[in-house]
N, C-alpha and C positions, 0 to 999 in steps of 0.2 A: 510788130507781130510777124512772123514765120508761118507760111500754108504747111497745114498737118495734110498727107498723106495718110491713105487707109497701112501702107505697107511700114510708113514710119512708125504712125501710131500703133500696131503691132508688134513691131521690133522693142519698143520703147518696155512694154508690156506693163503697163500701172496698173498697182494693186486698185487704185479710185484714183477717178475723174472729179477735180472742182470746176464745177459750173454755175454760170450767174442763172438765177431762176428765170428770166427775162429769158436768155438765150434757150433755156431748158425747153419755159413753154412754147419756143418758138418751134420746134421740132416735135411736139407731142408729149411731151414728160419724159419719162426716163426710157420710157419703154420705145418709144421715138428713137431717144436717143441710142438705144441699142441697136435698132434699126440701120442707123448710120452706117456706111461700110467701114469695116475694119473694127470697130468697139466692139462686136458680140466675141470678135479672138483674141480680147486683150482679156485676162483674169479680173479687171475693173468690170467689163462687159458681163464673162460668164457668170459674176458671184452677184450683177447689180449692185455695183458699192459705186455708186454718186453722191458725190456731195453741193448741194444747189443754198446757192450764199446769194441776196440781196445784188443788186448789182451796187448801187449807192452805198451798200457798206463795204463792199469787194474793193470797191476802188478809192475808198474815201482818202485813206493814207493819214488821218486825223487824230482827232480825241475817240473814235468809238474803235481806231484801230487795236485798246486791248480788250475790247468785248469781244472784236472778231477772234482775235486768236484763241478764247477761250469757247467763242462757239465752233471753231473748227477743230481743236480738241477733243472736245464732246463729241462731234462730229463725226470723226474717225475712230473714236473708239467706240462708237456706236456700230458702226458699217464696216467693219472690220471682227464682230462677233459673230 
């Protein structure tokens, strides 16, 4: 893992942010998460497009790895409307 910068993470400018729900709660939900410096000036930040995945399914890399892909699908086309 790479330390994100608020100045990175802006530059970068993501439509949405995936986050492990774990991490999510650990900041306050999303709106926490917005809080964060540098997220509320990335267009992920200003529109609230998060996307929060399980962490044990985030990372399994296994058999439920094509559930995930089709619940991050869903996902973004959800947070993205």
């Amino acid at each position: 893992f790479t330390s994100l910068t608020a100045e990175a993470l802006i530059s970068m400018k993501p439509d949405v942010i995936l986050v492990m729900t774990k991490g999510l709660a650990s900041v306050g939900g999303v709106t926490g998460l917005i809080d964060l410096p540098g997220v509320a000036q990335t267009p992920a930040g200003k529109n609230s497009r998060v996307i929060s995945v399980d962490d044990s399914l985030l990372l399994s890399f296994g058999a439920r790895t094509p559930s995930l892909l089709s619940l991050l699908a869903d996902a973004l086309n959800e947070v993205q409307k």
